[in-house]
Biopython code that builds the backbone (N, CA, C, O; Angstrom):
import numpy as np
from Bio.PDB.StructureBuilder import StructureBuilder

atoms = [
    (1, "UNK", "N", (36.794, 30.757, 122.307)),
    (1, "UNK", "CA", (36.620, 30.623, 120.882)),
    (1, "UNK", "C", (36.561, 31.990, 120.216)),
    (1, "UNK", "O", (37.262, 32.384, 119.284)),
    (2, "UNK", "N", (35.546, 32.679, 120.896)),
    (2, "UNK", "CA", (35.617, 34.440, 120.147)),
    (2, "UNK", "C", (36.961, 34.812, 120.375)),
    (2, "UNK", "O", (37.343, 35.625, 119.534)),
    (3, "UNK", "N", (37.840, 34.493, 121.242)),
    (3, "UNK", "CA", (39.057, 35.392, 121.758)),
    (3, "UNK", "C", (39.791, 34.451, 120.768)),
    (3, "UNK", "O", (40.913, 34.911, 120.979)),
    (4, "UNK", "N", (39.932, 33.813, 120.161)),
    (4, "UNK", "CA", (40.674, 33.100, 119.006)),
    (4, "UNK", "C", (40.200, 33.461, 117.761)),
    (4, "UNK", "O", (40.979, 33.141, 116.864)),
    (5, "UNK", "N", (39.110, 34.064, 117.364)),
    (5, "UNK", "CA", (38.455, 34.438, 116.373)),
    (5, "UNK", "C", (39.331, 36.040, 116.442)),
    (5, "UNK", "O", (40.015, 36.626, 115.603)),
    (6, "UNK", "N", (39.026, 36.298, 117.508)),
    (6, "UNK", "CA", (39.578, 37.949, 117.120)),
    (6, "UNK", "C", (41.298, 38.397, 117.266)),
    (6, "UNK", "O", (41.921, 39.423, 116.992)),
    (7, "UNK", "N", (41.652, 37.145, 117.806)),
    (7, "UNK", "CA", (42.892, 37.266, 117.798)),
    (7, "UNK", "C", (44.065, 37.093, 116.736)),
    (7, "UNK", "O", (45.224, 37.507, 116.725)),
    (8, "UNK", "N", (42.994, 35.988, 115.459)),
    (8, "UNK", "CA", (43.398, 35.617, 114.256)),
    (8, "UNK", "C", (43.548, 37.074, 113.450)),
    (8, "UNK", "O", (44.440, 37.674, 112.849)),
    (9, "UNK", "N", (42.052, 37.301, 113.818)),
    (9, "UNK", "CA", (42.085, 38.699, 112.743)),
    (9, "UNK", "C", (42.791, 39.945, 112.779)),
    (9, "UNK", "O", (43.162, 40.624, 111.822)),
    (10, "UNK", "N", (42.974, 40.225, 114.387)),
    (10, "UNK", "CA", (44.081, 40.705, 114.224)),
    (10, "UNK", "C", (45.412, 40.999, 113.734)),
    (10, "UNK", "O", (45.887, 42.032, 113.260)),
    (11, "UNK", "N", (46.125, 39.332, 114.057)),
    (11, "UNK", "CA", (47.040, 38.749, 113.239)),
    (11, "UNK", "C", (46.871, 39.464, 111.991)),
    (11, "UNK", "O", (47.422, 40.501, 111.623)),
    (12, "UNK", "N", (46.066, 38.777, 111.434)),
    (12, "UNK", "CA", (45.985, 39.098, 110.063)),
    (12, "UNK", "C", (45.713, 40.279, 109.670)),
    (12, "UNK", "O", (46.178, 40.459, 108.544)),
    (13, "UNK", "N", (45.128, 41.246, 110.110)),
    (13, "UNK", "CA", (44.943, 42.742, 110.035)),
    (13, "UNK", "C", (46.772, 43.159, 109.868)),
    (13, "UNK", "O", (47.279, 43.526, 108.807)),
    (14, "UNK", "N", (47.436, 43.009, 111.028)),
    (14, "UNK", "CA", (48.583, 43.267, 111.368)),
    (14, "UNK", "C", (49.651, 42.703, 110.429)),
    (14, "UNK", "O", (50.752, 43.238, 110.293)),
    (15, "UNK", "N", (49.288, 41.650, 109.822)),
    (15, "UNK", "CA", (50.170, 41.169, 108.546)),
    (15, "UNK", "C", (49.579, 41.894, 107.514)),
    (15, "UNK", "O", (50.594, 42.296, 106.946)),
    (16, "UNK", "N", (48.852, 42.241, 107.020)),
    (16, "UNK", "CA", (48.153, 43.165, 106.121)),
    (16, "UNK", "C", (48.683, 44.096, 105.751)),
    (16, "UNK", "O", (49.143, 44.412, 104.653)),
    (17, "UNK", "N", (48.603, 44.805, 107.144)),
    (17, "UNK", "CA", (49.830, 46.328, 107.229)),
    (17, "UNK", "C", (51.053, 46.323, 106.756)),
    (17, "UNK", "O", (51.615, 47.038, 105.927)),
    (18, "UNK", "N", (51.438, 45.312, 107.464)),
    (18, "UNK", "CA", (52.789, 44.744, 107.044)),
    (18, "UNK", "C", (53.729, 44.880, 105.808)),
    (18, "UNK", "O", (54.800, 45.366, 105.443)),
    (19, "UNK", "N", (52.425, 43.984, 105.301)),
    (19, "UNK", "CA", (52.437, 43.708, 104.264)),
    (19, "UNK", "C", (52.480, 45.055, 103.078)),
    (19, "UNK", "O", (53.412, 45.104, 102.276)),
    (20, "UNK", "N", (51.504, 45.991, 103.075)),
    (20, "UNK", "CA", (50.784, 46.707, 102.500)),
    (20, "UNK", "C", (52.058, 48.034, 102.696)),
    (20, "UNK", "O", (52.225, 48.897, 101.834)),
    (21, "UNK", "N", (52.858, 47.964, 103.979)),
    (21, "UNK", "CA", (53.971, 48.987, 103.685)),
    (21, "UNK", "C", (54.812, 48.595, 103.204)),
    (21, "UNK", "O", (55.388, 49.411, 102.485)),
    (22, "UNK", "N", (55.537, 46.907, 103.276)),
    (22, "UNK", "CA", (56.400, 46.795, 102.590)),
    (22, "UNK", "C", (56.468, 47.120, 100.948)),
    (22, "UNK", "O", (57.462, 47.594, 100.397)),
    (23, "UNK", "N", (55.371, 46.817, 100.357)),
    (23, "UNK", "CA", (54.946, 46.784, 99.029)),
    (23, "UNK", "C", (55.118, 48.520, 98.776)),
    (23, "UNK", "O", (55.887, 48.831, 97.867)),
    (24, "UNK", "N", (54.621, 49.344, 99.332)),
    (24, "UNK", "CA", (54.896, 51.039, 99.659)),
    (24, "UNK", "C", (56.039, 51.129, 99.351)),
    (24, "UNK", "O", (56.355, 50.980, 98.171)),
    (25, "UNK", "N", (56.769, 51.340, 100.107)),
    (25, "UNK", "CA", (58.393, 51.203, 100.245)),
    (25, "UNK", "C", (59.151, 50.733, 99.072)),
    (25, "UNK", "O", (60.070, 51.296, 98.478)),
    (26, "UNK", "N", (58.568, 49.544, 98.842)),
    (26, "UNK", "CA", (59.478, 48.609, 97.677)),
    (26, "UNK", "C", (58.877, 49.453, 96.392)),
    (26, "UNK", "O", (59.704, 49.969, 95.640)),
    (27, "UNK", "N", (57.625, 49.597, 96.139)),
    (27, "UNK", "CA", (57.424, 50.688, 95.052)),
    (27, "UNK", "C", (57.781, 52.642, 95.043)),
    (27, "UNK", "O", (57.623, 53.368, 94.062)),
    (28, "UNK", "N", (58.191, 53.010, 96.194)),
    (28, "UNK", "CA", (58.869, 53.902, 96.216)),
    (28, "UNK", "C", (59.953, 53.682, 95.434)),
    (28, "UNK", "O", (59.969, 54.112, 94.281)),
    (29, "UNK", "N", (61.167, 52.871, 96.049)),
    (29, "UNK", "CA", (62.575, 52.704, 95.748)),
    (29, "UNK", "C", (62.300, 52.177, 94.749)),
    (29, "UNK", "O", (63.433, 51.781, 94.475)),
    (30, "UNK", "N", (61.369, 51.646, 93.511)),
    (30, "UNK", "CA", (61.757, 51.393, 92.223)),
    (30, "UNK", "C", (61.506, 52.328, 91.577)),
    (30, "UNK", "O", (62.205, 52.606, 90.603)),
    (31, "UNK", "N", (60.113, 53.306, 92.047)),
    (31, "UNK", "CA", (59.995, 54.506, 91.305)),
    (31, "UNK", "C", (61.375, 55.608, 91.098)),
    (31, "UNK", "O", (61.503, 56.387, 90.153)),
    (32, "UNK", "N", (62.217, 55.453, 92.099)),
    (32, "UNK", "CA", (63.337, 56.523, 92.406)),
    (32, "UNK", "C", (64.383, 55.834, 91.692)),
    (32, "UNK", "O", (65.204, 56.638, 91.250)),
    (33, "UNK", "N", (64.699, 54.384, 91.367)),
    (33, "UNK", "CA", (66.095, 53.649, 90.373)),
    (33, "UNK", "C", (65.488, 54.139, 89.142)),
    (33, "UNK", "O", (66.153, 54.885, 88.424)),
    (34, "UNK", "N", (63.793, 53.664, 88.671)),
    (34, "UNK", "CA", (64.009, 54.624, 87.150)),
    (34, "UNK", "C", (64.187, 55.790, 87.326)),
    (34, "UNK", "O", (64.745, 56.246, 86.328)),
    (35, "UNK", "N", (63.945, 56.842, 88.362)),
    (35, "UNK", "CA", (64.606, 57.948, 87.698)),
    (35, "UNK", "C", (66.222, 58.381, 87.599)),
    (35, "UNK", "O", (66.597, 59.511, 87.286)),
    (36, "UNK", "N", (66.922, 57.490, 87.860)),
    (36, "UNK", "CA", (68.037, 56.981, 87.622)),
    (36, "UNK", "C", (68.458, 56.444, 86.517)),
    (36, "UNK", "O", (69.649, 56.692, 86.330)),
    (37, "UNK", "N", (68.025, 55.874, 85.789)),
    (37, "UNK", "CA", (68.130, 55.198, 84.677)),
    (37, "UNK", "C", (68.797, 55.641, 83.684)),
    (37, "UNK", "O", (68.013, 55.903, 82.772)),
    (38, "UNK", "N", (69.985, 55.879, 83.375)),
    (38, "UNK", "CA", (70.322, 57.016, 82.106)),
    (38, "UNK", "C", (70.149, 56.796, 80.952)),
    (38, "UNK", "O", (70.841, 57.266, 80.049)),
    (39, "UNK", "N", (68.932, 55.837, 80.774)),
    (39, "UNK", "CA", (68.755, 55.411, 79.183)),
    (39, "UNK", "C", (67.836, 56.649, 78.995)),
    (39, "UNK", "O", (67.877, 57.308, 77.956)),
    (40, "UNK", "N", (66.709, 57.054, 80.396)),
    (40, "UNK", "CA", (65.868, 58.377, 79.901)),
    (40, "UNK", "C", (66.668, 59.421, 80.032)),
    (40, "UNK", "O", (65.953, 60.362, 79.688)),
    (41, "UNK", "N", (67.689, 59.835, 80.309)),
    (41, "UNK", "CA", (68.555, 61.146, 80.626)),
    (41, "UNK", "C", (69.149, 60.984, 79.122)),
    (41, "UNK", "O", (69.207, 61.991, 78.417)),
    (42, "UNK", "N", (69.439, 60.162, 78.795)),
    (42, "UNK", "CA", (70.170, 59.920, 77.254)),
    (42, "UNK", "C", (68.888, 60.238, 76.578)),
    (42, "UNK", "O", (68.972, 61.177, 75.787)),
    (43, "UNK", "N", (67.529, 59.590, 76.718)),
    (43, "UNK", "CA", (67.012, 59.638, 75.859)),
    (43, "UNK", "C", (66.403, 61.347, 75.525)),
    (43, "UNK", "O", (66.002, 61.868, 74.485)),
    (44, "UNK", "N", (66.508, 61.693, 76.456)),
    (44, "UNK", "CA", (66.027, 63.402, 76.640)),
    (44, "UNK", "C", (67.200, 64.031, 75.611)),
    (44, "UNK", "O", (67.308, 64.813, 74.666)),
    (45, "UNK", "N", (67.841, 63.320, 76.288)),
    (45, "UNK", "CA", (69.172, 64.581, 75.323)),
    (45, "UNK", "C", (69.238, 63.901, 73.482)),
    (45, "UNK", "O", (69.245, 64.747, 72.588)),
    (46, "UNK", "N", (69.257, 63.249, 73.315)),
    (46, "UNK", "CA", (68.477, 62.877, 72.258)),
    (46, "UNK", "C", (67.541, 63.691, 71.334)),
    (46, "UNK", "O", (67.727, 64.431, 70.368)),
    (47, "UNK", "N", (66.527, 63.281, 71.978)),
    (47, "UNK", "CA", (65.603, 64.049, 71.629)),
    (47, "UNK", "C", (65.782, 65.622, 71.469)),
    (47, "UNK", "O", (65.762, 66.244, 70.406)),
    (48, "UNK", "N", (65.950, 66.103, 72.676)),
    (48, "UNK", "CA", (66.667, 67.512, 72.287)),
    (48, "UNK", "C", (67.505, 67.864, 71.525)),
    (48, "UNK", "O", (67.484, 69.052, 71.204)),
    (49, "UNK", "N", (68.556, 66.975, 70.946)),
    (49, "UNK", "CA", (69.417, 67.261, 70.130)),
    (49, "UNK", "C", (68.747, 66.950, 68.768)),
    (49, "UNK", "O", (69.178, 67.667, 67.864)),
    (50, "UNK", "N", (67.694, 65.957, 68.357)),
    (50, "UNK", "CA", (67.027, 65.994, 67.520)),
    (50, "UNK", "C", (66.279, 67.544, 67.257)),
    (50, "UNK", "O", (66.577, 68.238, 66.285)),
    (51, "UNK", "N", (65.543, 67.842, 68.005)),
    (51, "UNK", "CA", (64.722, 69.098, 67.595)),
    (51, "UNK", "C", (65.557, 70.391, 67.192)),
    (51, "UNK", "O", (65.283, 71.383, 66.518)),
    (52, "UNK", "N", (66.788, 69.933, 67.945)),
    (52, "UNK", "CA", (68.071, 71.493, 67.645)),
    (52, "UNK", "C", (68.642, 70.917, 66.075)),
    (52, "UNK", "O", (68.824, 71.847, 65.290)),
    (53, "UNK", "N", (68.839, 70.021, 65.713)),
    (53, "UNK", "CA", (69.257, 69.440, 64.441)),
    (53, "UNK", "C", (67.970, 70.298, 63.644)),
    (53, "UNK", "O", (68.058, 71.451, 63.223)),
    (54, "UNK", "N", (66.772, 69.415, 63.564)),
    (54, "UNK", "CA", (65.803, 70.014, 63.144)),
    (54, "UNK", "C", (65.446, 71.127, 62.481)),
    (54, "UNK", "O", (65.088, 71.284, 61.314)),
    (55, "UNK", "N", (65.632, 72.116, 63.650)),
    (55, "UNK", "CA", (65.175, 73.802, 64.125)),
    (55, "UNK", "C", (66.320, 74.257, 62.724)),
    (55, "UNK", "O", (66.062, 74.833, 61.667)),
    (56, "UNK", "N", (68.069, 73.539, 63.446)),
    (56, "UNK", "CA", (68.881, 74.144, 62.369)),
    (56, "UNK", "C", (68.980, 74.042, 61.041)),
    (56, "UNK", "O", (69.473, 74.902, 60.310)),
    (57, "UNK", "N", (68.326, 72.560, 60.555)),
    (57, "UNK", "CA", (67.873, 72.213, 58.965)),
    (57, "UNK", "C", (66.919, 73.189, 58.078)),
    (57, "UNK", "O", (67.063, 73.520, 56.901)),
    (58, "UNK", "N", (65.869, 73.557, 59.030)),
    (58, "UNK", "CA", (64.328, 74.683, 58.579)),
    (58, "UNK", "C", (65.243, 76.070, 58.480)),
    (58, "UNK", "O", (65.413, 76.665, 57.416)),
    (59, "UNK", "N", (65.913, 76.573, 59.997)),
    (59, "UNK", "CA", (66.555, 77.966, 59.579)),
    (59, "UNK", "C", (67.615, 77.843, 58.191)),
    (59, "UNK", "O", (67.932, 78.813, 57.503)),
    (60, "UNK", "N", (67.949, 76.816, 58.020)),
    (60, "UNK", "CA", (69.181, 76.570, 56.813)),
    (60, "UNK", "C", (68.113, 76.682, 55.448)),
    (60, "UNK", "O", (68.293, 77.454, 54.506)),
    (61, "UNK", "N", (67.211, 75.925, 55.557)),
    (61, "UNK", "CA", (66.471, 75.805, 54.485)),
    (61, "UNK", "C", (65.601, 76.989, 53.943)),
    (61, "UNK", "O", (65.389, 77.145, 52.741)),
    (62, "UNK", "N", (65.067, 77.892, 55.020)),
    (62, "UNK", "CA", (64.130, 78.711, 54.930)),
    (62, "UNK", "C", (65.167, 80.445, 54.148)),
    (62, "UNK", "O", (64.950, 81.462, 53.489)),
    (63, "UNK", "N", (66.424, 79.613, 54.949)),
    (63, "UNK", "CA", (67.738, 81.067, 54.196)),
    (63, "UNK", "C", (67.484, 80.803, 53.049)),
    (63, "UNK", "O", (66.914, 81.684, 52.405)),
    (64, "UNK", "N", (67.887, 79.184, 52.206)),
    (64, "UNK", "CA", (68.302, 79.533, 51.111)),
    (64, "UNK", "C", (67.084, 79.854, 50.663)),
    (64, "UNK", "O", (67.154, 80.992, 50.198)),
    (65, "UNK", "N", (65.468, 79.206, 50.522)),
    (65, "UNK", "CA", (64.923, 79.907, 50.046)),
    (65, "UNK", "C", (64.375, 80.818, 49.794)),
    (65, "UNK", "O", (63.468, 80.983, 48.979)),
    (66, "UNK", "N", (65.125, 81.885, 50.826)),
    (66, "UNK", "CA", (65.012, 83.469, 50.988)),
    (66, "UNK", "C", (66.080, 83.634, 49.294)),
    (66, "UNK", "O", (65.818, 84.302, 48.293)),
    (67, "UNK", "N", (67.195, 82.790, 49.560)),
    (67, "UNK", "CA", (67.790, 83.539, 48.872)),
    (67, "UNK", "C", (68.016, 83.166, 47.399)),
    (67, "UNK", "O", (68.893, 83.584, 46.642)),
    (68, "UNK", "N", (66.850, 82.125, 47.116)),
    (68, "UNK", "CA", (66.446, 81.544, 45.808)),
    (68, "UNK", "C", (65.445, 82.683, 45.398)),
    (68, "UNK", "O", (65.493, 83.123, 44.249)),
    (69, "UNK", "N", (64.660, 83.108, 46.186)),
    (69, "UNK", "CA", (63.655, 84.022, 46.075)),
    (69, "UNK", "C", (64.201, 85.670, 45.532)),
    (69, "UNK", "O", (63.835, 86.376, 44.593)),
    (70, "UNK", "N", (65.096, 85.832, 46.470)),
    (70, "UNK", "CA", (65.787, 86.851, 45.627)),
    (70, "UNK", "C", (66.529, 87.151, 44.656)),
    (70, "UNK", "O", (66.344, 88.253, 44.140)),
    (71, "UNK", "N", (67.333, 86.480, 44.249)),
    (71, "UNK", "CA", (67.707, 85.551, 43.021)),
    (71, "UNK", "C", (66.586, 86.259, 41.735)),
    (71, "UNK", "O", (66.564, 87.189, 40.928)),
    (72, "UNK", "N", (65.820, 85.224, 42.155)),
    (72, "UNK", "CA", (64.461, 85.183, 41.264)),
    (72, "UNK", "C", (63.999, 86.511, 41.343)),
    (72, "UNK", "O", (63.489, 86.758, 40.250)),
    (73, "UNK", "N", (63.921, 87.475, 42.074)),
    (73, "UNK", "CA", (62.910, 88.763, 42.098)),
    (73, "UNK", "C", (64.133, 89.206, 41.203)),
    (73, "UNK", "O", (63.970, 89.167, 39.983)),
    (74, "UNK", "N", (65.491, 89.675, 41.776)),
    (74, "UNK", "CA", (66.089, 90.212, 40.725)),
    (74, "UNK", "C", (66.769, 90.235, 39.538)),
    (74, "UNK", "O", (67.587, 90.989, 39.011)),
    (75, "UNK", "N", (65.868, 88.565, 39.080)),
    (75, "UNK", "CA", (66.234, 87.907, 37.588)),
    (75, "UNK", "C", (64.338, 89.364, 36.752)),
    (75, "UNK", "O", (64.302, 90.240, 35.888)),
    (76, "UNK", "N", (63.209, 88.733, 37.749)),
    (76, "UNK", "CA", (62.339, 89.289, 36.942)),
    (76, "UNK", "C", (62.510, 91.106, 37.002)),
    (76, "UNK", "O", (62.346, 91.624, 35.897)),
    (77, "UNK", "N", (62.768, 91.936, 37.980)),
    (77, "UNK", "CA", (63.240, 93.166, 37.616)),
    (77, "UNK", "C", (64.130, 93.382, 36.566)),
    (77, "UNK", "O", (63.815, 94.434, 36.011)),
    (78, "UNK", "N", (65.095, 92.865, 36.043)),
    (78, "UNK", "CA", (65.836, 92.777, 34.936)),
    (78, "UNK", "C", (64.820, 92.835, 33.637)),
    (78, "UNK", "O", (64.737, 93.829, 32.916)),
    (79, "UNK", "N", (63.946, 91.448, 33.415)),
    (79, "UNK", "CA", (63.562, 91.094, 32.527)),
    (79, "UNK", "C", (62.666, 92.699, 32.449)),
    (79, "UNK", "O", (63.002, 93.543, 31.618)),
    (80, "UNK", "N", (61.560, 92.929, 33.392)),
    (80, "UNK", "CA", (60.807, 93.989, 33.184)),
    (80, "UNK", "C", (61.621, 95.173, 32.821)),
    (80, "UNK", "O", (61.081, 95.944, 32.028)),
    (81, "UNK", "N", (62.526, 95.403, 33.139)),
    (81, "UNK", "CA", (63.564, 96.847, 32.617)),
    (81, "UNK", "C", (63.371, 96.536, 31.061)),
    (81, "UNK", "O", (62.990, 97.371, 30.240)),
    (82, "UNK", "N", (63.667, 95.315, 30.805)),
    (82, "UNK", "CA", (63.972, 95.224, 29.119)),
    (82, "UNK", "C", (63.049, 95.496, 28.678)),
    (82, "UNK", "O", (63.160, 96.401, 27.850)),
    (83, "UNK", "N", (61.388, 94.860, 28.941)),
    (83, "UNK", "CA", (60.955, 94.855, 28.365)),
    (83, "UNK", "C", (59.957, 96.426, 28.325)),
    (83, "UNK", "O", (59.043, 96.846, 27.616)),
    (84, "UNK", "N", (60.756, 96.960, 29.537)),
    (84, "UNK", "CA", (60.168, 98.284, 29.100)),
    (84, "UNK", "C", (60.949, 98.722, 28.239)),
    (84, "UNK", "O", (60.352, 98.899, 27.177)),
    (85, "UNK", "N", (62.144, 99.014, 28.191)),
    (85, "UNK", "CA", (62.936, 99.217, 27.690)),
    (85, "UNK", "C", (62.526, 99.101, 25.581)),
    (85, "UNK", "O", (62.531, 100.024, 24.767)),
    (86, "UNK", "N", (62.214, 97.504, 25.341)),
    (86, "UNK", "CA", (62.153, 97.272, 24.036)),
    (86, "UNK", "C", (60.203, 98.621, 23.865)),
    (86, "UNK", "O", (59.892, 99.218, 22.834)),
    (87, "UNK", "N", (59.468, 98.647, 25.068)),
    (87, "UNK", "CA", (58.534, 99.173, 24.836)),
    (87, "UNK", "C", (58.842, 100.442, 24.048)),
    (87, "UNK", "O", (58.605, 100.773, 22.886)),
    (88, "UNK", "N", (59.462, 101.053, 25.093)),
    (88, "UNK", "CA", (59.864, 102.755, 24.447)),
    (88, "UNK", "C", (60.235, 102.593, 23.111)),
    (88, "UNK", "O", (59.627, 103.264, 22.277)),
    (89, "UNK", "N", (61.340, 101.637, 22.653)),
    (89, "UNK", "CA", (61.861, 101.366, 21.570)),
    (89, "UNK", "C", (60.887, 101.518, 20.628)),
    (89, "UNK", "O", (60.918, 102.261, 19.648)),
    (90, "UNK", "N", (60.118, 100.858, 20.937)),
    (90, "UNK", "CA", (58.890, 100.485, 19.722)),
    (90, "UNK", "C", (58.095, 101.805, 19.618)),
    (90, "UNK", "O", (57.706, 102.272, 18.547)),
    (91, "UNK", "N", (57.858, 102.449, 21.018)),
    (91, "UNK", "CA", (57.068, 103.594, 20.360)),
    (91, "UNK", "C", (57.789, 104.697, 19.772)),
    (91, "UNK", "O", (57.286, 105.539, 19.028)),
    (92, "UNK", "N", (59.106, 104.644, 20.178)),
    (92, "UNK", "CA", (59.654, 106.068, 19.155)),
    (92, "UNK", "C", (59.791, 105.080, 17.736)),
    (92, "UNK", "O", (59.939, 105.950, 16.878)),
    (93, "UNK", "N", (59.820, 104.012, 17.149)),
    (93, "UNK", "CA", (59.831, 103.680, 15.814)),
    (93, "UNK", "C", (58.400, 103.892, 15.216)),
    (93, "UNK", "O", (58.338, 104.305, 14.058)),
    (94, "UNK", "N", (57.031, 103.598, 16.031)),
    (94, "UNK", "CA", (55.919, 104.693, 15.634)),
    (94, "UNK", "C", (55.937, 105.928, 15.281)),
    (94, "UNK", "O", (55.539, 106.401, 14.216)),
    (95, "UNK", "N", (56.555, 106.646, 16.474)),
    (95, "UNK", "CA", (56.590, 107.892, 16.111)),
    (95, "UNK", "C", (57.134, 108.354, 14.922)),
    (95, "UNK", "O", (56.585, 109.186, 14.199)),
    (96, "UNK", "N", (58.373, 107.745, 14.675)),
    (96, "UNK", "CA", (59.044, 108.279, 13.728)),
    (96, "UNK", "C", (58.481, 107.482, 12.126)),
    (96, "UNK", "O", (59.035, 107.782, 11.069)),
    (97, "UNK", "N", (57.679, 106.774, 12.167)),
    (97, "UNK", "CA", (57.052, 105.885, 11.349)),
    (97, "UNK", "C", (55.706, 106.955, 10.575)),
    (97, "UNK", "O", (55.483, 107.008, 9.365)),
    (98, "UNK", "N", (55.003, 107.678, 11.592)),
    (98, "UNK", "CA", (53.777, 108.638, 12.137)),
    (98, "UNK", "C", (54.500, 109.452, 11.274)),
    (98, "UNK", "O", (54.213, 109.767, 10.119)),
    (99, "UNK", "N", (55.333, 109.719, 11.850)),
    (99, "UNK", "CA", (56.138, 111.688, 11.178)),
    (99, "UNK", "C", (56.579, 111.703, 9.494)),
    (99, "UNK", "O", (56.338, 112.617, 8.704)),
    (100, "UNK", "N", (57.298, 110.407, 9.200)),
    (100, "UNK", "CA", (57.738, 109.886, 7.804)),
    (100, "UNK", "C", (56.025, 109.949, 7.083)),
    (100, "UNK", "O", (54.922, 109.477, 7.357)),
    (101, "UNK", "N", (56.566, 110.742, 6.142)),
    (101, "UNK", "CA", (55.375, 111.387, 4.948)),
    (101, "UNK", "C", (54.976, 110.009, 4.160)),
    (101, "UNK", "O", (55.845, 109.306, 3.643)),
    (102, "UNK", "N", (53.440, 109.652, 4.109)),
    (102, "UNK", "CA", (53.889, 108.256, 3.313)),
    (102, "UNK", "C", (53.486, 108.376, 2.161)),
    (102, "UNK", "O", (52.790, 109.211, 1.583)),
    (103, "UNK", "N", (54.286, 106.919, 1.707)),
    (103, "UNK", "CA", (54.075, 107.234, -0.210)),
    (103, "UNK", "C", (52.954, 106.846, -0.442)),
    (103, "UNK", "O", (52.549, 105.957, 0.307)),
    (104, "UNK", "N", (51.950, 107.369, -1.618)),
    (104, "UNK", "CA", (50.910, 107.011, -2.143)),
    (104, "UNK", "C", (51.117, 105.847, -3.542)),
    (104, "UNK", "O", (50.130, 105.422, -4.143)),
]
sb = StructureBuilder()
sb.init_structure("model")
sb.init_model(0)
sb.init_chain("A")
sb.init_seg("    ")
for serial, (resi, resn, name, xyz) in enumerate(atoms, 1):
    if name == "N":
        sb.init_residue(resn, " ", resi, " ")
    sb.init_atom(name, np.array(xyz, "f"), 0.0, 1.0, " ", f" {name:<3s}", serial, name[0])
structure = sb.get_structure()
Protein backbone atom coordinates (compact mmCIF):
# COMPACT_ATOMS: atom_id res chain seq x y z
CA UNK A 1 0.00 0.00 0.00
CA UNK A 2 2.90 2.60 0.97
CA UNK A 3 4.76 1.34 -2.24
CA UNK A 4 1.54 2.45 -4.21
CA UNK A 5 1.27 5.60 -2.30
CA UNK A 6 4.78 6.56 -3.27
CA UNK A 7 4.75 5.32 -6.49
CA UNK A 8 1.63 7.53 -7.44
CA UNK A 9 3.49 10.48 -6.27
CA UNK A 10 6.10 9.98 -8.05
CA UNK A 11 4.13 9.59 -11.13
CA UNK A 12 2.82 12.62 -10.46
CA UNK A 13 5.91 14.53 -9.37
CA UNK A 14 7.28 13.28 -12.82
CA UNK A 15 4.20 14.54 -14.76
CA UNK A 16 4.62 17.82 -13.02
CA UNK A 17 8.03 18.24 -14.50
CA UNK A 18 6.78 17.34 -17.49
CA UNK A 19 4.50 19.28 -17.49
CA UNK A 20 6.14 22.43 -16.01
CA UNK A 21 8.93 22.21 -19.00
CA UNK A 22 6.67 21.85 -21.57
CA UNK A 23 4.83 25.08 -20.55
CA UNK A 24 8.84 26.62 -20.36
CA UNK A 25 9.52 25.85 -23.76
CA UNK A 26 6.09 26.70 -25.19
CA UNK A 27 6.48 30.19 -23.43
CA UNK A 28 9.95 30.62 -24.67
CA UNK A 29 8.95 30.08 -28.43
CA UNK A 30 6.04 32.57 -28.06
CA UNK A 31 8.18 35.06 -26.37
CA UNK A 32 10.72 34.77 -29.52
CA UNK A 33 7.42 34.86 -32.55
CA UNK A 34 6.56 38.33 -30.85
CA UNK A 35 9.77 39.43 -31.32
CA UNK A 36 9.14 38.69 -34.75
CA UNK A 37 6.16 40.36 -35.23
CA UNK A 38 6.66 43.26 -37.68
CA UNK A 39 3.73 45.16 -36.50
CA UNK A 40 6.46 46.27 -33.50
CA UNK A 41 9.42 46.74 -36.04
CA UNK A 42 6.83 48.90 -38.07
CA UNK A 43 5.68 50.28 -35.10
CA UNK A 44 9.27 51.54 -33.97
CA UNK A 45 9.89 52.96 -37.23
CA UNK A 46 6.87 54.84 -36.94
CA UNK A 47 7.38 56.24 -34.14
CA UNK A 48 10.79 57.26 -35.06
CA UNK A 49 9.73 58.74 -38.06
CA UNK A 50 7.19 60.62 -36.02
CA UNK A 51 9.76 62.30 -33.67
CA UNK A 52 12.12 63.10 -36.95
CA UNK A 53 8.86 64.76 -38.54
CA UNK A 54 8.48 66.50 -35.26
CA UNK A 55 12.21 67.56 -34.46
CA UNK A 56 11.93 68.89 -38.35
CA UNK A 57 8.52 70.99 -37.78
CA UNK A 58 10.24 72.88 -34.27
CA UNK A 59 13.74 73.41 -36.31
CA UNK A 60 11.38 74.86 -39.27
CA UNK A 61 9.39 76.77 -36.87
CA UNK A 62 11.97 78.03 -34.45
CA UNK A 63 13.92 79.47 -38.08
CA UNK A 64 11.13 81.34 -39.03
CA UNK A 65 10.70 82.77 -35.80
CA UNK A 66 14.27 83.69 -35.72
CA UNK A 67 13.50 85.29 -38.73
CA UNK A 68 10.18 87.10 -37.79
CA UNK A 69 12.27 88.35 -34.95
CA UNK A 70 14.68 89.92 -37.08
CA UNK A 71 12.42 91.36 -39.32
CA UNK A 72 11.01 93.01 -36.31
CA UNK A 73 14.43 94.19 -34.61
CA UNK A 74 15.25 95.78 -37.91
CA UNK A 75 11.73 97.36 -38.47
CA UNK A 76 12.35 98.97 -34.66
CA UNK A 77 16.12 100.20 -35.41
CA UNK A 78 14.67 102.08 -38.31
CA UNK A 79 11.87 103.56 -36.37
CA UNK A 80 14.51 104.68 -33.51
CA UNK A 81 16.93 106.30 -36.27
CA UNK A 82 13.85 108.50 -37.12
CA UNK A 83 12.94 109.26 -34.22
CA UNK A 84 16.23 110.38 -33.30
CA UNK A 85 16.56 111.79 -36.20
CA UNK A 86 13.04 114.08 -35.89
CA UNK A 87 14.82 114.67 -32.17
CA UNK A 88 17.86 116.63 -33.48
CA UNK A 89 15.39 118.25 -35.83
CA UNK A 90 13.52 119.71 -33.12
CA UNK A 91 16.41 120.85 -31.18
CA UNK A 92 18.17 122.86 -33.86
CA UNK A 93 14.48 124.57 -34.47
CA UNK A 94 14.99 125.60 -30.59
CA UNK A 95 18.06 126.69 -31.15
CA UNK A 96 17.42 128.70 -33.87
CA UNK A 97 14.04 129.79 -32.21
CA UNK A 98 16.58 130.77 -28.82
CA UNK A 99 18.95 132.86 -31.23
CA UNK A 100 15.86 134.75 -33.25
CA UNK A 101 15.61 138.19 -31.23
CA UNK A 102 11.98 138.22 -30.00
CA UNK A 103 9.40 140.75 -30.62
CA UNK A 104 8.04 142.63 -27.71
Amino acid sequence: MQRKVVLILILVLFLLCGMSIYLLRSNLSLKESLKEIPGTEEAKKKTSLERKKLKEDLKRDLEEKYQADMVSYQAMIKRLELEKKKQKELKEKIEQLEKEPRKK
